[in-house]
PDB file of N, CA, C, O and CB in Angstrom:
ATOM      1  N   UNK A   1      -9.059  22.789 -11.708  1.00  0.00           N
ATOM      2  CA  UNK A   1      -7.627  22.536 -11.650  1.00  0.00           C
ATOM      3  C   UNK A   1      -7.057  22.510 -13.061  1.00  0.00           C
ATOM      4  O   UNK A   1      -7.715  22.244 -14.066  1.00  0.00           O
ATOM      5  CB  UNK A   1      -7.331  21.209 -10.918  1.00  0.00           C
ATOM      6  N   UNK A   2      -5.802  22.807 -13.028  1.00  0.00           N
ATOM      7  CA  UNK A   2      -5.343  23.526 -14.107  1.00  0.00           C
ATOM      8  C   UNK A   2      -4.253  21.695 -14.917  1.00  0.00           C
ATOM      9  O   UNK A   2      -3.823  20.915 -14.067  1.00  0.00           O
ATOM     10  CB  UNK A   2      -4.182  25.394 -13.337  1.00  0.00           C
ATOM     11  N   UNK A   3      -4.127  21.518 -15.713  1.00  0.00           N
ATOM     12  CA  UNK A   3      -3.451  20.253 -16.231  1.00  0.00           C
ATOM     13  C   UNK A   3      -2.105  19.613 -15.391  1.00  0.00           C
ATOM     14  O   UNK A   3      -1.891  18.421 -15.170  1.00  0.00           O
ATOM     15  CB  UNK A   3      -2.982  20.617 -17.721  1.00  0.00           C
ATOM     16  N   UNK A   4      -0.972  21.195 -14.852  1.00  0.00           N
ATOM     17  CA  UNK A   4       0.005  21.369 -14.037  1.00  0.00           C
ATOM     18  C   UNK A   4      -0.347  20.539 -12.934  1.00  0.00           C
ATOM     19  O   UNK A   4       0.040  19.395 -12.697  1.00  0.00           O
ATOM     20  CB  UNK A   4       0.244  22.711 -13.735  1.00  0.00           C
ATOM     21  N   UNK A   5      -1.212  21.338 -12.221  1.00  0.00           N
ATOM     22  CA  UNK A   5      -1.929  20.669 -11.087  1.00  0.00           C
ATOM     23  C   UNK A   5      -2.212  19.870 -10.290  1.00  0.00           C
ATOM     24  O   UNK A   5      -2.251  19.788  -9.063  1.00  0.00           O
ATOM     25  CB  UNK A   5      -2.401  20.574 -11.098  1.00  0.00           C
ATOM     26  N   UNK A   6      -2.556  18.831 -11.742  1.00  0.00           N
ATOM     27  CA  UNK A   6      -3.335  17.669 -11.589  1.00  0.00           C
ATOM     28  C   UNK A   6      -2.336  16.530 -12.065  1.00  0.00           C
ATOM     29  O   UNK A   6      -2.592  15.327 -12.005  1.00  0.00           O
ATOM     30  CB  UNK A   6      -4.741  17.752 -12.439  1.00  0.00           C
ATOM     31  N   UNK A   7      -0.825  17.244 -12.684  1.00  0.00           N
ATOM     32  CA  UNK A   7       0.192  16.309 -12.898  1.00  0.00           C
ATOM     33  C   UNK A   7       0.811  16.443 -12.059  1.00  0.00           C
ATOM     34  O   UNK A   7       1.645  15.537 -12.059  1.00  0.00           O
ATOM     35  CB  UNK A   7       0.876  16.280 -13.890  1.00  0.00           C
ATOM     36  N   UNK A   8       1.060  17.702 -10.469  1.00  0.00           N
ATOM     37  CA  UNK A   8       1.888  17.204  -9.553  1.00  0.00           C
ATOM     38  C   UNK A   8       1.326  17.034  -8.384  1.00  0.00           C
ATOM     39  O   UNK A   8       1.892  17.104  -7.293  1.00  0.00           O
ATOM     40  CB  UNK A   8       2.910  17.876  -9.420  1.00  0.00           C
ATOM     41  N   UNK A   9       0.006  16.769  -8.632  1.00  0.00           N
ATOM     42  CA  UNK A   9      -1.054  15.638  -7.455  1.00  0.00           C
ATOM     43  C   UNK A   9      -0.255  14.479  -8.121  1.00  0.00           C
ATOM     44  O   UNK A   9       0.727  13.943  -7.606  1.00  0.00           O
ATOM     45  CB  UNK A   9      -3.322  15.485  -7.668  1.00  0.00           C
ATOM     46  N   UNK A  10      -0.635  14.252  -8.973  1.00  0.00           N
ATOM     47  CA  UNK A  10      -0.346  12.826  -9.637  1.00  0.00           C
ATOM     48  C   UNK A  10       1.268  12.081  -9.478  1.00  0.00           C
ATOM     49  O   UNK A  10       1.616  10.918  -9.682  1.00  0.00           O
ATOM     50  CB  UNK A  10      -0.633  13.070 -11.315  1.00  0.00           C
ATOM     51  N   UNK A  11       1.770  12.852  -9.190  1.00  0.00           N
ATOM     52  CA  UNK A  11       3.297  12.785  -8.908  1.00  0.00           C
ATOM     53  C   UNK A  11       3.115  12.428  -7.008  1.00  0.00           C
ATOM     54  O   UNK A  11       3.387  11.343  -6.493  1.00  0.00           O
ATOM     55  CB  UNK A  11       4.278  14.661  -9.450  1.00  0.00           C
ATOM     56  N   UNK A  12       2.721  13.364  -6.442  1.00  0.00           N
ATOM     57  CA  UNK A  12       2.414  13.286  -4.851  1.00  0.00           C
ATOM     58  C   UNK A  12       2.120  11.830  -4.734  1.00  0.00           C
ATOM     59  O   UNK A  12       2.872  10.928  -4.364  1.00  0.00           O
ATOM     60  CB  UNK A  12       1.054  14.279  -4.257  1.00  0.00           C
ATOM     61  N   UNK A  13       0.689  11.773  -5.181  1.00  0.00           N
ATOM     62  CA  UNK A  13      -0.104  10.463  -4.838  1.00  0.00           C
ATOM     63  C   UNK A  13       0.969   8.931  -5.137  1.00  0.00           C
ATOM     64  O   UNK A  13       1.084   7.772  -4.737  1.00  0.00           O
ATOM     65  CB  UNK A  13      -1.671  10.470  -6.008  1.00  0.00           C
ATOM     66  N   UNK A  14       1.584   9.893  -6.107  1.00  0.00           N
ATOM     67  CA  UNK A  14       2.406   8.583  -6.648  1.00  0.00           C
ATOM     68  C   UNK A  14       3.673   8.138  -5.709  1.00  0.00           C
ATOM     69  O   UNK A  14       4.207   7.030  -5.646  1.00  0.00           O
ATOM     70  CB  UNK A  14       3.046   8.928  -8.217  1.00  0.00           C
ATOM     71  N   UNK A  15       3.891   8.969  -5.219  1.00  0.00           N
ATOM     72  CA  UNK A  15       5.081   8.830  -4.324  1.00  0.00           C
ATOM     73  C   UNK A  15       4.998   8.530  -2.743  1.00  0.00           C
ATOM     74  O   UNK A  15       5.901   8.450  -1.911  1.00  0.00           O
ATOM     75  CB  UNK A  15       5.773  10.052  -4.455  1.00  0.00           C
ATOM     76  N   UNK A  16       3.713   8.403  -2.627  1.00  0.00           N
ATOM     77  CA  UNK A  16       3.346   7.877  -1.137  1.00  0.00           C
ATOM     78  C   UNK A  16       2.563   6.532  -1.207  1.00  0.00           C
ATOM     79  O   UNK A  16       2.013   5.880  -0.319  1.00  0.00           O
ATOM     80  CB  UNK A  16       2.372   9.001  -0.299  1.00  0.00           C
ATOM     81  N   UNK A  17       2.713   6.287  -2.808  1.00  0.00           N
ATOM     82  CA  UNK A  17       2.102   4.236  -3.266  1.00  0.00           C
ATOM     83  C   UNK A  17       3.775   3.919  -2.143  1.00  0.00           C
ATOM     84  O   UNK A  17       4.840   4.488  -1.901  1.00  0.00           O
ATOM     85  CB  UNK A  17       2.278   3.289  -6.246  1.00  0.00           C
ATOM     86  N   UNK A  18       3.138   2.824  -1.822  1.00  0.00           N
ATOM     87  CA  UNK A  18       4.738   1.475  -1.489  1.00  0.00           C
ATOM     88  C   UNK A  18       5.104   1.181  -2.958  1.00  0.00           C
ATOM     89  O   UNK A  18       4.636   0.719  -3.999  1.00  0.00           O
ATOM     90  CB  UNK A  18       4.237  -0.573  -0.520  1.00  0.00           C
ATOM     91  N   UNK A  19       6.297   1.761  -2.390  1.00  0.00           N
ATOM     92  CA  UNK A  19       7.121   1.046  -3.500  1.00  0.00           C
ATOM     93  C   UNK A  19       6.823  -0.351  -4.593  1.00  0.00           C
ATOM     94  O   UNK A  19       6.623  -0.330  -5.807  1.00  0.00           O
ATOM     95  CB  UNK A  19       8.198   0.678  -2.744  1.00  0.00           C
ATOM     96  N   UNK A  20       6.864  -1.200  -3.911  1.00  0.00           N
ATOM     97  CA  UNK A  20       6.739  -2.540  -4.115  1.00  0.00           C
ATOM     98  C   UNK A  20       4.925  -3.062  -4.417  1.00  0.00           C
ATOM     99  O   UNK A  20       4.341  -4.134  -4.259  1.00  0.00           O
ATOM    100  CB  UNK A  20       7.475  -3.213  -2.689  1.00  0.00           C
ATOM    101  N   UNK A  21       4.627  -2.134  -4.754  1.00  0.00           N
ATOM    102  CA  UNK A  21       2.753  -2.351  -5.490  1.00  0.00           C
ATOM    103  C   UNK A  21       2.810  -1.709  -6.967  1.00  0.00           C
ATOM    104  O   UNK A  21       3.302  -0.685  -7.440  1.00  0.00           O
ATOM    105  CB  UNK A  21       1.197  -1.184  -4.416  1.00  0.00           C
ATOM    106  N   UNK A  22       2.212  -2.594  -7.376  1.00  0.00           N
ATOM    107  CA  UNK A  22       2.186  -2.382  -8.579  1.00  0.00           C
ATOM    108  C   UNK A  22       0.791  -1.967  -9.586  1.00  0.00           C
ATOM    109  O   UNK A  22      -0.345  -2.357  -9.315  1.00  0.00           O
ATOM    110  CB  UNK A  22       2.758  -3.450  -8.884  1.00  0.00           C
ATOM    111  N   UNK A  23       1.109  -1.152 -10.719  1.00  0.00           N
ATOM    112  CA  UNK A  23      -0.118  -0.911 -11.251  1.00  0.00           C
ATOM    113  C   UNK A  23      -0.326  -1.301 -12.564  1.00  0.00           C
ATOM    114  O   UNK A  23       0.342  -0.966 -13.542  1.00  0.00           O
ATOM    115  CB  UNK A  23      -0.398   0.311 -11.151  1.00  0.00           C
ATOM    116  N   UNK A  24      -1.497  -2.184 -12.520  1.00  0.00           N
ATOM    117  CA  UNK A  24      -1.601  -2.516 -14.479  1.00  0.00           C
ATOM    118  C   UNK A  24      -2.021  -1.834 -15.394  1.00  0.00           C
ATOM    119  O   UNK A  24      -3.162  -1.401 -15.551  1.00  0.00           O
ATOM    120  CB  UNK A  24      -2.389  -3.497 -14.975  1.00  0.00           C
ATOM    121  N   UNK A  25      -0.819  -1.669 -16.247  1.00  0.00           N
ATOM    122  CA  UNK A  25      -1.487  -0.447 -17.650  1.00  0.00           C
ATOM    123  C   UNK A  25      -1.801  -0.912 -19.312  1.00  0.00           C
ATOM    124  O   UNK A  25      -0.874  -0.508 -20.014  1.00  0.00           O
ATOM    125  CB  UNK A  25      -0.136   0.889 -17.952  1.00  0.00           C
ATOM    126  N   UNK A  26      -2.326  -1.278 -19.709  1.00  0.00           N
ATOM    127  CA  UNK A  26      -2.003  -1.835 -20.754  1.00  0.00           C
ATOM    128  C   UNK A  26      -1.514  -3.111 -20.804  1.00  0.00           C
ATOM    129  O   UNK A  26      -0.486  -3.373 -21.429  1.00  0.00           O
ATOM    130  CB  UNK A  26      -1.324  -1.173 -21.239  1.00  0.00           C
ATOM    131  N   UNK A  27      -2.257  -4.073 -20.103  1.00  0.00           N
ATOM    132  CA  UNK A  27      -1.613  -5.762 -19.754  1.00  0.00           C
ATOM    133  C   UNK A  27      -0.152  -6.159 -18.985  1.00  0.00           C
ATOM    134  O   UNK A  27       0.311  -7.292 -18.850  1.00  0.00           O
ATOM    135  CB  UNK A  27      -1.360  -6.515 -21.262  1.00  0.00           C
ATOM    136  N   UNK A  28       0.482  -4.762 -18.481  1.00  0.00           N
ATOM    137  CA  UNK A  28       2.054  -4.703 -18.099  1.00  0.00           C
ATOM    138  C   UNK A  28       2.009  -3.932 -16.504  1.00  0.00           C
ATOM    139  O   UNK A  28       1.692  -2.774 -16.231  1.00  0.00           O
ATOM    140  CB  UNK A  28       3.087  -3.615 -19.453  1.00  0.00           C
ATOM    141  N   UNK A  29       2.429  -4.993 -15.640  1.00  0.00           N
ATOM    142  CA  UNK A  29       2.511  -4.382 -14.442  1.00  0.00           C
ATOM    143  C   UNK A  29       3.953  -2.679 -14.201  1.00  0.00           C
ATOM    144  O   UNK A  29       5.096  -2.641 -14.656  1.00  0.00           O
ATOM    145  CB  UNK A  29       2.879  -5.949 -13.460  1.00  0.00           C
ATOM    146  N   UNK A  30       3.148  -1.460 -13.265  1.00  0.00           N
ATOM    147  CA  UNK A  30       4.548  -0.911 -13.231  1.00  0.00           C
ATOM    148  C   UNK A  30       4.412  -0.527 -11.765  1.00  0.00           C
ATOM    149  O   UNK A  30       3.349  -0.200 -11.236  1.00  0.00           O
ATOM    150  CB  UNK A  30       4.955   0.392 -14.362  1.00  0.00           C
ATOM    151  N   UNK A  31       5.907  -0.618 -11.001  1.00  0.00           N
ATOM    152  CA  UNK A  31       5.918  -0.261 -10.001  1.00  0.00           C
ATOM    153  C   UNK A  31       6.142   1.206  -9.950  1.00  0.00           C
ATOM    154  O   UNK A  31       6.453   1.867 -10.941  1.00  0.00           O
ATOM    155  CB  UNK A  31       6.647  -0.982  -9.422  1.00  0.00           C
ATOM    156  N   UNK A  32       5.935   1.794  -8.499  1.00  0.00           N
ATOM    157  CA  UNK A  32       5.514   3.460  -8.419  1.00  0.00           C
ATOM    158  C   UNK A  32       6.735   4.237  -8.884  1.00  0.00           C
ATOM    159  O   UNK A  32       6.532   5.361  -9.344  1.00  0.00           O
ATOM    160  CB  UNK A  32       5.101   4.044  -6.747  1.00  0.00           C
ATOM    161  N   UNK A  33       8.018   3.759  -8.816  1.00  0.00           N
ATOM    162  CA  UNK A  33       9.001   4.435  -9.595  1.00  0.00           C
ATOM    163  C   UNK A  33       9.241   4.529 -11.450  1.00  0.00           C
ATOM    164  O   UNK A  33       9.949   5.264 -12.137  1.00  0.00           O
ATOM    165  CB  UNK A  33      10.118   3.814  -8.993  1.00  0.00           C
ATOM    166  N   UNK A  34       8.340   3.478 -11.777  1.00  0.00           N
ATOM    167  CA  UNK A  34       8.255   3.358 -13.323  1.00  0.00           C
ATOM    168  C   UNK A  34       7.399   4.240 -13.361  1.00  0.00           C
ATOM    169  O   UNK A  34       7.554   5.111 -14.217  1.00  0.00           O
ATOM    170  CB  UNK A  34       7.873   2.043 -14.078  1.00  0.00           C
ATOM    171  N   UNK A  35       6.371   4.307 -12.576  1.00  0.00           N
ATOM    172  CA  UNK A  35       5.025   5.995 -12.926  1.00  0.00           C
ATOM    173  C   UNK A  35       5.725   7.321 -12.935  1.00  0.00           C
ATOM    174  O   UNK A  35       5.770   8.250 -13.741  1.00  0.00           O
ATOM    175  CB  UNK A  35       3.620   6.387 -11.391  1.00  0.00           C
ATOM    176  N   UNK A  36       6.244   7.092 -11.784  1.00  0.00           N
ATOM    177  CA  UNK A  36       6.604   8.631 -11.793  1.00  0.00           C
ATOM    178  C   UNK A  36       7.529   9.032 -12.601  1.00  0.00           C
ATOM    179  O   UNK A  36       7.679  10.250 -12.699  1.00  0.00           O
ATOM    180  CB  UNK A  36       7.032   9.123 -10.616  1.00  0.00           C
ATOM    181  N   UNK A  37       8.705   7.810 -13.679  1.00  0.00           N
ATOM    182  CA  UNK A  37       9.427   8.631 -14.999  1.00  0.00           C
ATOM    183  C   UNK A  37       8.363   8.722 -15.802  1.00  0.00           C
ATOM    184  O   UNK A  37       8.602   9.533 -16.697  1.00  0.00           O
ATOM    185  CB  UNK A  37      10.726   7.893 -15.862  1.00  0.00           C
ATOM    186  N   UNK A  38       7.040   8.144 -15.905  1.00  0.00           N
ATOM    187  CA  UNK A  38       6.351   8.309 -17.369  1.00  0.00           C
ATOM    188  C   UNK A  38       5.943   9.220 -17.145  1.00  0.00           C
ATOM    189  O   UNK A  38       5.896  10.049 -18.054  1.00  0.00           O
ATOM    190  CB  UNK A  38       5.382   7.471 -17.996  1.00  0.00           C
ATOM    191  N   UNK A  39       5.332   9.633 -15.584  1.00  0.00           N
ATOM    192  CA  UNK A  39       4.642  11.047 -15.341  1.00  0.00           C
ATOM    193  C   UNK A  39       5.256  12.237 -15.659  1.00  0.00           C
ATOM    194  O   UNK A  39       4.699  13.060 -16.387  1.00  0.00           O
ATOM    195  CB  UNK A  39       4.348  11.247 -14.047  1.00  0.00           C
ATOM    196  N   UNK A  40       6.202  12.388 -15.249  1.00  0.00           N
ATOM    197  CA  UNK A  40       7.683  12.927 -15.600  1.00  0.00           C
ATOM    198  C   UNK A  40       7.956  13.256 -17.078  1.00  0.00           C
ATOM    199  O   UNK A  40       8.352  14.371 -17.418  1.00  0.00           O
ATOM    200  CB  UNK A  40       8.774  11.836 -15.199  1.00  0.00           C
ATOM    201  N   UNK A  41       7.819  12.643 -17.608  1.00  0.00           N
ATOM    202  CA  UNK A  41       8.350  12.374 -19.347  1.00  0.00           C
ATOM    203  C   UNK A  41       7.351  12.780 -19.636  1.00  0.00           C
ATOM    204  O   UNK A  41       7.691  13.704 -20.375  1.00  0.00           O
ATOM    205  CB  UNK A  41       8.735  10.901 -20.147  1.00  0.00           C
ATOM    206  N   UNK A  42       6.157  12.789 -19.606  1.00  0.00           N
ATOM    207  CA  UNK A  42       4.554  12.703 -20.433  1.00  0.00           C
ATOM    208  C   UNK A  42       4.396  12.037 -20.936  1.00  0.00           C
ATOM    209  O   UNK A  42       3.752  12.645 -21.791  1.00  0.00           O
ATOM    210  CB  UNK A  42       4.026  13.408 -21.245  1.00  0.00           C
ATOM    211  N   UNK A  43       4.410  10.742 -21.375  1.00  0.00           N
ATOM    212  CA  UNK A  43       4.408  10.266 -22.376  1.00  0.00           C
ATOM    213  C   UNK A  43       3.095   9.678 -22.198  1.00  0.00           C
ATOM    214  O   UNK A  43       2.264  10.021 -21.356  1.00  0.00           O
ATOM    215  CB  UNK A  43       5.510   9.547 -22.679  1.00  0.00           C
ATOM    216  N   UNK A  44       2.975   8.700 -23.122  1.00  0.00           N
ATOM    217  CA  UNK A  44       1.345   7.843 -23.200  1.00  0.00           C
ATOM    218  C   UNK A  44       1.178   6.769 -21.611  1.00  0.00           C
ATOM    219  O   UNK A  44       0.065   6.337 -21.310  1.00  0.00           O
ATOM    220  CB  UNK A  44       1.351   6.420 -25.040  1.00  0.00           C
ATOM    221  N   UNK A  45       2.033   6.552 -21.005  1.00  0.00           N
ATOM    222  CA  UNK A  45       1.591   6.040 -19.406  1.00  0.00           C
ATOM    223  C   UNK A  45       1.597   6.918 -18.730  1.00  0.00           C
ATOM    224  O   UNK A  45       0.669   6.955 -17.922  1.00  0.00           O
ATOM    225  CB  UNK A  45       2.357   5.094 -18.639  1.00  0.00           C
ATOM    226  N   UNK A  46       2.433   7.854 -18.705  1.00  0.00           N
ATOM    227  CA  UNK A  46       2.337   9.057 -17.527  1.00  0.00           C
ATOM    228  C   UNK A  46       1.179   9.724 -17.828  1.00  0.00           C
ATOM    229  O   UNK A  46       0.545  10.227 -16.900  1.00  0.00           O
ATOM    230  CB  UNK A  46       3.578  10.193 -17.469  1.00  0.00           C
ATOM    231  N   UNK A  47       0.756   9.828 -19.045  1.00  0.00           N
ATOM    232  CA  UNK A  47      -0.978  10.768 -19.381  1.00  0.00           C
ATOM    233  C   UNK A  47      -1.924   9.637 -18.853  1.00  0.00           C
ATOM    234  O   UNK A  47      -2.947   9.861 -18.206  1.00  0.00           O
ATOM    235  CB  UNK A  47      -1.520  11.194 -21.518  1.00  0.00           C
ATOM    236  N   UNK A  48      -1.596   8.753 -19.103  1.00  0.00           N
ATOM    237  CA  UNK A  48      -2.958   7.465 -18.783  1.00  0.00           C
ATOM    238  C   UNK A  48      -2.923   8.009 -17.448  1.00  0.00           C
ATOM    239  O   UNK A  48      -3.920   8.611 -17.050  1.00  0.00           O
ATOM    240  CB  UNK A  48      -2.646   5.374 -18.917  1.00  0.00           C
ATOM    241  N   UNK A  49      -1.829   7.869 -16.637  1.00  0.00           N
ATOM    242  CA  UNK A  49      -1.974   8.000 -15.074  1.00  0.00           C
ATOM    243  C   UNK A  49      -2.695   9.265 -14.298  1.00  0.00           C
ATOM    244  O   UNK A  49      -3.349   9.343 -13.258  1.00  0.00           O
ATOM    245  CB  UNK A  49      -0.573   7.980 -14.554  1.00  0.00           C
ATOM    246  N   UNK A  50      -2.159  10.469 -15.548  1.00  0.00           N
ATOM    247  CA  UNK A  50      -3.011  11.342 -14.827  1.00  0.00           C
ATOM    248  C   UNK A  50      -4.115  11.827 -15.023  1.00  0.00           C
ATOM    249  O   UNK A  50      -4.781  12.666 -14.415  1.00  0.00           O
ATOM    250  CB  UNK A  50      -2.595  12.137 -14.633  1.00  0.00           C
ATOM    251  N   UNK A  51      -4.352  10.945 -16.377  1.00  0.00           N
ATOM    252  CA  UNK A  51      -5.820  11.076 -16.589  1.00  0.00           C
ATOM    253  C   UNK A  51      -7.348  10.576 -15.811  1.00  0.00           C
ATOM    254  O   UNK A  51      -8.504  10.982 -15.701  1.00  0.00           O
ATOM    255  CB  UNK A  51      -5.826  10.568 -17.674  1.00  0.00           C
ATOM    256  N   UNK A  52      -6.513   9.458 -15.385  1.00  0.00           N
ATOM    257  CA  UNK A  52      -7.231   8.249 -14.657  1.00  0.00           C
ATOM    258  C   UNK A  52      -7.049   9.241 -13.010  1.00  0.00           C
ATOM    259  O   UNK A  52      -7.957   9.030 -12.207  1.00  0.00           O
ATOM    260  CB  UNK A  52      -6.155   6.259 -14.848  1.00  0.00           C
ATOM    261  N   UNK A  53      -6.198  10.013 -12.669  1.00  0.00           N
ATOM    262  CA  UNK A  53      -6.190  10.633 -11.398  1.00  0.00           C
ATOM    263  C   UNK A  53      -6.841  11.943 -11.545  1.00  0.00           C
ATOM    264  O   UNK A  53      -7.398  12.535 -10.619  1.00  0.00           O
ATOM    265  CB  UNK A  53      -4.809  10.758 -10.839  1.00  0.00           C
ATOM    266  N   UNK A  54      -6.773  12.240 -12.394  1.00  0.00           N
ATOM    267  CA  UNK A  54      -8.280  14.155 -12.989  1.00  0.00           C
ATOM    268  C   UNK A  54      -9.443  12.980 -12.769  1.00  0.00           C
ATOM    269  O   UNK A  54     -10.502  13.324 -12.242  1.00  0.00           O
ATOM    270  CB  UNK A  54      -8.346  15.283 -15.775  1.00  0.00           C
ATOM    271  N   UNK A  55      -9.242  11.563 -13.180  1.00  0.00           N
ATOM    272  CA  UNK A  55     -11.278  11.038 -13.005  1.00  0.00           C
ATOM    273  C   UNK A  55     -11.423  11.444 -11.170  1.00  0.00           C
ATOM    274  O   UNK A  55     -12.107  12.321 -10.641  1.00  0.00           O
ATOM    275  CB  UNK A  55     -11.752   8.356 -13.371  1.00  0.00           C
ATOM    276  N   UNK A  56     -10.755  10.712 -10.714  1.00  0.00           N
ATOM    277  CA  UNK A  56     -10.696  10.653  -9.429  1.00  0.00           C
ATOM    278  C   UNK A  56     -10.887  11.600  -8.250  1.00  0.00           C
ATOM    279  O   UNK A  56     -11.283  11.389  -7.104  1.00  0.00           O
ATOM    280  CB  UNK A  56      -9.809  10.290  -9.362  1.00  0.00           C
ATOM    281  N   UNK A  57     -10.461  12.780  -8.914  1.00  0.00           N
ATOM    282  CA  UNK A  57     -10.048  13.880  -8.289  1.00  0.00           C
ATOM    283  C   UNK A  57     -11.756  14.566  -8.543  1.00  0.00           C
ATOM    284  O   UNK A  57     -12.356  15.160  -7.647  1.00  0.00           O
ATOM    285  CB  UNK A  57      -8.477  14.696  -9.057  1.00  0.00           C
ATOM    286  N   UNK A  58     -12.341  14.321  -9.973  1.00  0.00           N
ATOM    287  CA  UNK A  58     -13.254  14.923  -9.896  1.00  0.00           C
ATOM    288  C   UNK A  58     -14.687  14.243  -9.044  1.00  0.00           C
ATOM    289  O   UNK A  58     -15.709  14.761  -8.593  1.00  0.00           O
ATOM    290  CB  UNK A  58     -13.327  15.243 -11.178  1.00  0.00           C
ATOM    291  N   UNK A  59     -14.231  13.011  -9.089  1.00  0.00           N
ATOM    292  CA  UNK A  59     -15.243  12.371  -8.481  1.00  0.00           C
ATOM    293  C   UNK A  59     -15.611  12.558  -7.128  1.00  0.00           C
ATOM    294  O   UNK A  59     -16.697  12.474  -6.555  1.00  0.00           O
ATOM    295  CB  UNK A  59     -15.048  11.239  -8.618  1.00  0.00           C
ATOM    296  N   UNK A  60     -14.130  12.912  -6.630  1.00  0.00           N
ATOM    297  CA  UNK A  60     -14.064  13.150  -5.325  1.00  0.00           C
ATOM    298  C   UNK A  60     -14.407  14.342  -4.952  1.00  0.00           C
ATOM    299  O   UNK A  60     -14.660  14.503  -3.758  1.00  0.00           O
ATOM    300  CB  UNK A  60     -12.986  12.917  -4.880  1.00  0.00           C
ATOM    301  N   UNK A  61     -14.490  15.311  -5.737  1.00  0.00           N
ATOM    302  CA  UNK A  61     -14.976  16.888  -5.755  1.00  0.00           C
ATOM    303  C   UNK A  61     -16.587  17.075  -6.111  1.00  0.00           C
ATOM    304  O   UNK A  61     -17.264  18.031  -5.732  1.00  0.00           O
ATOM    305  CB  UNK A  61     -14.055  17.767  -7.000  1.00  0.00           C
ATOM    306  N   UNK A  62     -17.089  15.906  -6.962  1.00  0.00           N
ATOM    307  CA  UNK A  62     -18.576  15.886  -6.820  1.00  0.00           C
ATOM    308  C   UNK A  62     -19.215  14.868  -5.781  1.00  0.00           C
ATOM    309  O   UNK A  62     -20.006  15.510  -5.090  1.00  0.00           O
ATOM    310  CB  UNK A  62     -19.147  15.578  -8.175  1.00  0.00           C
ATOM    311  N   UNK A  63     -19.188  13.647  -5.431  1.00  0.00           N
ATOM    312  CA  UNK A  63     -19.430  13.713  -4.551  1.00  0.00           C
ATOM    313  C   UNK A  63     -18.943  12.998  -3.281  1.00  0.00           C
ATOM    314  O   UNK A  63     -19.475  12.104  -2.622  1.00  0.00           O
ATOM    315  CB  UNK A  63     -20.245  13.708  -4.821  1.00  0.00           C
ATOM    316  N   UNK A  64     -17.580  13.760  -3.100  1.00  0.00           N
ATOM    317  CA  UNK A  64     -17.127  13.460  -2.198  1.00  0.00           C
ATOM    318  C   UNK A  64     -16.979  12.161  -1.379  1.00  0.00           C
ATOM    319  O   UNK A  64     -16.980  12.146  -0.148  1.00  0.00           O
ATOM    320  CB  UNK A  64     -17.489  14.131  -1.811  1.00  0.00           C
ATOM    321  N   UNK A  65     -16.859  11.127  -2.126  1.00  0.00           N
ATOM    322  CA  UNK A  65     -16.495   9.571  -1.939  1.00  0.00           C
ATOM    323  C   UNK A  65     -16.023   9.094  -3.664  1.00  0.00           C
ATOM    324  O   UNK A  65     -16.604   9.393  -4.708  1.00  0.00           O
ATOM    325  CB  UNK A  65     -18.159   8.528  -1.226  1.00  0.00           C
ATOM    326  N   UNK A  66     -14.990   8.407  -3.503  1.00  0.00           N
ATOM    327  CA  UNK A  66     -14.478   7.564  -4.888  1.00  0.00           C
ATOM    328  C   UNK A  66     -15.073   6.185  -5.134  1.00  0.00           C
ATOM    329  O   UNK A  66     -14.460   5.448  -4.362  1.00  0.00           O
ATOM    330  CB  UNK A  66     -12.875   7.277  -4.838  1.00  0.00           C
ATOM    331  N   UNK A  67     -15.647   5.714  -5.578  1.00  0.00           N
ATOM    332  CA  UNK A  67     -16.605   4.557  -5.849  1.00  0.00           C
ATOM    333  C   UNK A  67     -15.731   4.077  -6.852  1.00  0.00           C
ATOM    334  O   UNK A  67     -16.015   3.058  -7.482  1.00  0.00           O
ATOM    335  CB  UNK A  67     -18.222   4.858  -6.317  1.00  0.00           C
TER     336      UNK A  67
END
């Protein structure tokens, strides 16, 4: 998967979190609409996010369960 890709999985996944759950990045809670402007923007949380979702994605492509 190509970087594109794997930033509008990361956008998808992000948009079917509930609203109202939150994710900790750096000691600072963000809810799923604060991800998806950083994802959006690129910046240093939106890369954390989709970096941390390429782990996932590959894990899940080798062996097929996320641990």
């Amino acid at each position: 998967m190509n970087p594109e890709e794997i930033r509008k999985i990361t956008l998808q996944r992000l948009e079917e979190m509930p609203f109202d759950k939150e994710v900790i990045i750096n000691f600072r809670p963000y809810r799923r609409d604060e991800l998806i402007k950083h994802v959006e923007k690129g910046d240093e949380i939106g890369q954390k996010m989709i970096l941390q979702q390429s782990r996932i994605i590959k894990a899940l492509a080798f062996n097929g369960v996320w641990r």
